[in-house]
N, C-alpha and C positions, 0 to 999 in steps of 0.2 A: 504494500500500500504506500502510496506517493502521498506524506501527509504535511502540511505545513500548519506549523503552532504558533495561536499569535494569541497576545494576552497582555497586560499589567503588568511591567515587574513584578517580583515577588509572588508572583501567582502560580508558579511552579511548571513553566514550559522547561526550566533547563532540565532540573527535576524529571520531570515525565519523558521526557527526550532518552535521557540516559536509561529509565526502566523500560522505554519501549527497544532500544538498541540492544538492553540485555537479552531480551525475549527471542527478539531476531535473532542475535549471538549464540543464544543456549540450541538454536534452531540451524543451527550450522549455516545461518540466509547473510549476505554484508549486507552491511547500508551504507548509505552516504548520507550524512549527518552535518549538516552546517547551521551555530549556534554564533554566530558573528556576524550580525546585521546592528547589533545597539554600537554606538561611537562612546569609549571607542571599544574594538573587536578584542575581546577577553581571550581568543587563540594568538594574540599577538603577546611579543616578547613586553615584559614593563616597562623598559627603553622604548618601545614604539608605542605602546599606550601612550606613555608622556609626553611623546614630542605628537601624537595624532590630536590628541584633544586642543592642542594648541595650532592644527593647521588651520590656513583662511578657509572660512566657512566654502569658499565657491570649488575649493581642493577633495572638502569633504562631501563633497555635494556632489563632486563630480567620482569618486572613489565610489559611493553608496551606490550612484549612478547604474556604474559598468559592475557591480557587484551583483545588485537584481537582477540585472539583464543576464548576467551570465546565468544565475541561478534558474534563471526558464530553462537553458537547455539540461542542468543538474537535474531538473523535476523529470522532464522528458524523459530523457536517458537513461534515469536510475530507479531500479521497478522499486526497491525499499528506501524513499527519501527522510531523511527526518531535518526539516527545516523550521526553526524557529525566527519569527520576528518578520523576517522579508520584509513588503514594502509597506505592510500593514503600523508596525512598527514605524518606520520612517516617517507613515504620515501623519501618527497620532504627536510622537513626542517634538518632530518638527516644528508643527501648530501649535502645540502648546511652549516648547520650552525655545524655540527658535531665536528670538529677538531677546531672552535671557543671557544676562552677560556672564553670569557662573556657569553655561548648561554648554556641554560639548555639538550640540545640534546646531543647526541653522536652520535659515526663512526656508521654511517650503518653495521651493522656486519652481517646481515639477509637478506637482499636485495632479495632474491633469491627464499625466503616463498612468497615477495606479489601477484602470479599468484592462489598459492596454498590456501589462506583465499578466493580469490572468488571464486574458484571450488569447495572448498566446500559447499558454499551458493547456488552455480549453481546445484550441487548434489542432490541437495532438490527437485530440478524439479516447483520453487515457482514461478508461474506466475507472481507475484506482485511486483517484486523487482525491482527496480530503482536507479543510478545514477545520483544525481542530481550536475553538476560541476556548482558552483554560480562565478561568474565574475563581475570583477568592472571594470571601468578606473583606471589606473595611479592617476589620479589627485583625484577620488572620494577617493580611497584610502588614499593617503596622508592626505587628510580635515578630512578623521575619525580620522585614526591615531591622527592628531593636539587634533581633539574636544572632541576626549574620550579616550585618553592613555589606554592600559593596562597595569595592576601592571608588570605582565610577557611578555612584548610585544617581541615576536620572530622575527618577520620582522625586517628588516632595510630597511630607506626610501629608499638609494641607488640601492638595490636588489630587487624591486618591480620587473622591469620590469622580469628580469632573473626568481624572483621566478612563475609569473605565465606563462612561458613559460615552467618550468619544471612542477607545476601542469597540464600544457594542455599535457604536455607527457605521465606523470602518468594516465593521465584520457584516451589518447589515445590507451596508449598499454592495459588498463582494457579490464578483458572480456566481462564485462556489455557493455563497446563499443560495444564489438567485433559482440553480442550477439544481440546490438540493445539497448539495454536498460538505454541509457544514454538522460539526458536532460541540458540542458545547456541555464541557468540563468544570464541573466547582468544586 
């Protein structure tokens, strides 16, 4: 199954990403697993986390860019995907934390591609493909946050509520919605 994970920080896509690899794994099946779409990418060294979070926003725009694109032909090609965040991700914390001077994001400048990366996945005609939107509480959120910070943490505790009402948008207007293809995890 070709499934991409989108969600809230802290709401537990990396989490479920890693139990659904093991499943595969115990199953002798590979996957292709890509968990590096939030700025900046947690499979880069700390040396390039630190110098990423500080490139000009139009470097990281343009990086996220050819990052999505690419990942159409990963969905395509690879029958067990496990992608969290994609562009869904891009376009929630984008909007919100963009024009923020502490937040590794920038302005939405593309907004207008995210219909066009799932049409192309939908082009393939792949049975297999799924939306998986993972959901927490308010409060479950917050205890992670507390119990395990991340180095890059993009949320702010304040904007939970707003940020997952804009991921339920993102995931609403998706065509994988549209199409049926959505599951939705709390």
């Amino acid at each position: 199954m070709r499934s991409i994970f989108v969600g809230i920080e802290y709401a537990g896509n990396s989490t479920l990403i890693k139990h659904v690899q093991g499943y595969y794994h115990r199953r002798k099946l590979h996957t292709h697993g890509d968990d590096h779409f939030t700025i900046p990418d947690a499979t880069l060294s700390p040396k390039s986390r630190a110098l990423m979070v500080n490139f000009p926003d139009d470097i990281k725009e343009r990086m996220q860019r050819m990052q999505i694109q690419y990942h159409i032909e990963v969905i395509r090609n690879y029958p067990n995907t496990l992608i969290a965040g994609w562009h869904i991700e891009e376009a929630v914390y984008s909007a919100m934390y963009g024009d923020a001077p502490d937040s590794p994001y920038y302005k939405n400048y593309n907004y207008r591609a995210q219909r066009i990366y799932e049409a192309q996945v939908l082009e393939a005609r792949l049975p297999d493909v799924v939306m998986i939107h993972v959901t927490a509480s308010d409060e479950a959120i917050r205890e992670r946050m507390k119990a395990d910070p991340h180095e890059y943490q993009i949320i702010k505790e304040k904007d939970i509520p707003e940020i997952k009402q804009r991921f339920e948008a993102e995931v609403e207007k998706s065509l994988f919605t549209q199409k049926g293809r959505k599951i939705v995890l709390d």
